[in-house]
N, C-alpha and C positions, 0 to 999 in steps of 0.2 A: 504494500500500500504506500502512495507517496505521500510526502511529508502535509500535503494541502491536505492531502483525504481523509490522513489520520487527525488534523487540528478540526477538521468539518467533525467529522464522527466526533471526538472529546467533547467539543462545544455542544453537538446537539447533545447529545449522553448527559450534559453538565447542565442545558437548557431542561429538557427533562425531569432531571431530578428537581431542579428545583422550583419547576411547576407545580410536579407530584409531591413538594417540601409544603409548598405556599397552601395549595388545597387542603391538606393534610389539617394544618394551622389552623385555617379560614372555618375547615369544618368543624373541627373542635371546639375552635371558640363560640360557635354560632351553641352547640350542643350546650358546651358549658354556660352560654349566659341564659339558653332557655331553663335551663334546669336551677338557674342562680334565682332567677326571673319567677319560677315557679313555687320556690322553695320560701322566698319572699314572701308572697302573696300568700302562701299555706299560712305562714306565722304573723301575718296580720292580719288573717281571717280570725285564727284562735284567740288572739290577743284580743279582737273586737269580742267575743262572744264570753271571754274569761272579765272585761271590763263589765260587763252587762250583766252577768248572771248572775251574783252574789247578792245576797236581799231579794231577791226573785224564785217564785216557781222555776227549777230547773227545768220542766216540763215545755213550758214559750217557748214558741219559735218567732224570732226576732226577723224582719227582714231589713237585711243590711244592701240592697240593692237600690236603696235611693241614696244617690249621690251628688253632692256638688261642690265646683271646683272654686277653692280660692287661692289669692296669696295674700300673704300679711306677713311682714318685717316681724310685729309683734310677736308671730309664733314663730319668727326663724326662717320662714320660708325665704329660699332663693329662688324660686322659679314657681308655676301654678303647682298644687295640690289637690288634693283628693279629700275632701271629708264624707264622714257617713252622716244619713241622718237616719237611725233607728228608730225601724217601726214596730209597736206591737196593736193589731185589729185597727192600723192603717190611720194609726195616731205614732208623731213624734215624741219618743220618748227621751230622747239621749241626741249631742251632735258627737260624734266624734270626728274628731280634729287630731294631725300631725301635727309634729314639734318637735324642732331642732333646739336644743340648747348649746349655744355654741361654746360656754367656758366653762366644760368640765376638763377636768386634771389632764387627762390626756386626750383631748379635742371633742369634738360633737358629740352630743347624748340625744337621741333618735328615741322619741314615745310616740304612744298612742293614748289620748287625752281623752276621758266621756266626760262630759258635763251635759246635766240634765238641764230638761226645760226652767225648771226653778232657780239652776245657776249654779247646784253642789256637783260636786264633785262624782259620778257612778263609778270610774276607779282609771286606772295608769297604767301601762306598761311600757317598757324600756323596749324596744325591738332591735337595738344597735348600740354599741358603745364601745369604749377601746378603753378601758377605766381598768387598773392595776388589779391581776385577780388577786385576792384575799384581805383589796382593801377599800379597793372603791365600786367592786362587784356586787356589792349587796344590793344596789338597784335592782337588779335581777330579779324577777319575783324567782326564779328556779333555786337562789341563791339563799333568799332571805324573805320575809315577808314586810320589810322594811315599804316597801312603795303603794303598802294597803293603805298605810297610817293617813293619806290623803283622801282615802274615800269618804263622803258626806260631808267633807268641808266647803266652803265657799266666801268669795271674797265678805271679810267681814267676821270671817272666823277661822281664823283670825284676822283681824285686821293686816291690809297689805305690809306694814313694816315688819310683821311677825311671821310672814313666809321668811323663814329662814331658822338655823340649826341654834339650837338651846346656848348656847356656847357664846349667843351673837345675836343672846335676846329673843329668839324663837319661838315656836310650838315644837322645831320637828328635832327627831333625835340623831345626831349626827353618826358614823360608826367608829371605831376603836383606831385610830390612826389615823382618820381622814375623815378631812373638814370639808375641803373643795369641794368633792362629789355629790355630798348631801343636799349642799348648800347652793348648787348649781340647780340643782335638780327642784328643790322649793321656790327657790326665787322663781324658776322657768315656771312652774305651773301658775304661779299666782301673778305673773305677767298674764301669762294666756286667761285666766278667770279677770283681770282687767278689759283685754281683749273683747271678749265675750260679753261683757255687762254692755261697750263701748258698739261693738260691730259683729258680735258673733251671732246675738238673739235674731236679726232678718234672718237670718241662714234656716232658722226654722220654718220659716213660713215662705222661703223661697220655690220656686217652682221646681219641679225635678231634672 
């Protein structure tokens, strides 16, 4: 073979592979973000129906398929979101709203907020966070049931200066090493129940 024919052959053999490299790539990632995409959405499914159920017949079926979209600086949002508004026999019961709290210890703290039509609190969960495990983990409800202590509260209960950790004048109890996280985490919610008294109560009566 002469010397052209064998740099022809190399090239394409080297073209090749690394088409059959790029594909390869291309399709995995497309797999891996449906399945990221899917697994997402599983646990914010569970989250909305573990924020709702407690003080309620476990028996309800809630319908979480009315939805609508906002943004609000106030909750953290950088781009539009998603709220639910739960239904039980086709009355709002609960909005639920996303919430980024952007200054916990180690960067964004990612919930899922219910607040009921009357303005308290139906309950929290944490769905993302990068908080030190064994110290600023305890958000977690998997971890601790430290993120219940917010259920039935509402702005006024305490008063907004007392969202925040015993330590710093508070209600809420902070955890064993760590101030940040707790403290991040009460100021955000009782921001968003400002939110909500100010722009979040339309959302109820908004159209679907």
């Amino acid at each position: 073979m002469s010397p052209w024919r064998a740099a022809l052959h190399n090239a394409v053999g080297l073209g090749l592979f690394a088409a059959v490299t790029v594909g390869a790539i291309a399709l995995t990632a497309a797999l891996t973000s449906d399945r990221i995409a899917t697994n997402q959405e599983r646990v914010r499914q569970a989250a909305l129906l573990e924020i709702l159920a407690p003080g309620r017949d476990s028996a309800l079926e809630f319908d979480l398929s009315d939805s609508v979209s906002l943004m609000s600086p106030a909750l953290g949002h950088r781009g539009p979101k998603t709220a639910v508004r739960a239904r039980l026999e086709d009355q709002v019961v609960a909005l639920l709203v996303p919430l980024r709290i952007p200054d916990g210890y180690s960067g964004d703290i990612h919930l899922l907020l219910g607040i009921e039509a009357d303005g308290r609190i139906a309950g929290a969960r944490v769905v993302e966070h990068r908080e030190t495990p064994g110290l600023g983990d305890p958000i977690d409800r998997r971890k601790s049931d430290w993120i219940d202590s917010f259920r039935g509260r509402s702005l006024g209960d305490p008063p907004l200066a007392r969202w925040t950790v015993r330590r710093e004048g508070g209600d809420f109890d902070a955890f064993t090493g760590a101030t940040i996280t707790p403290r991040a985490v009460a100021r955000g919610i009782g921001r968003a129940l400002v939110w909500f008294e100010e722009d979040g109560r339309e959302l109820l009566e908004a159209s679907p």
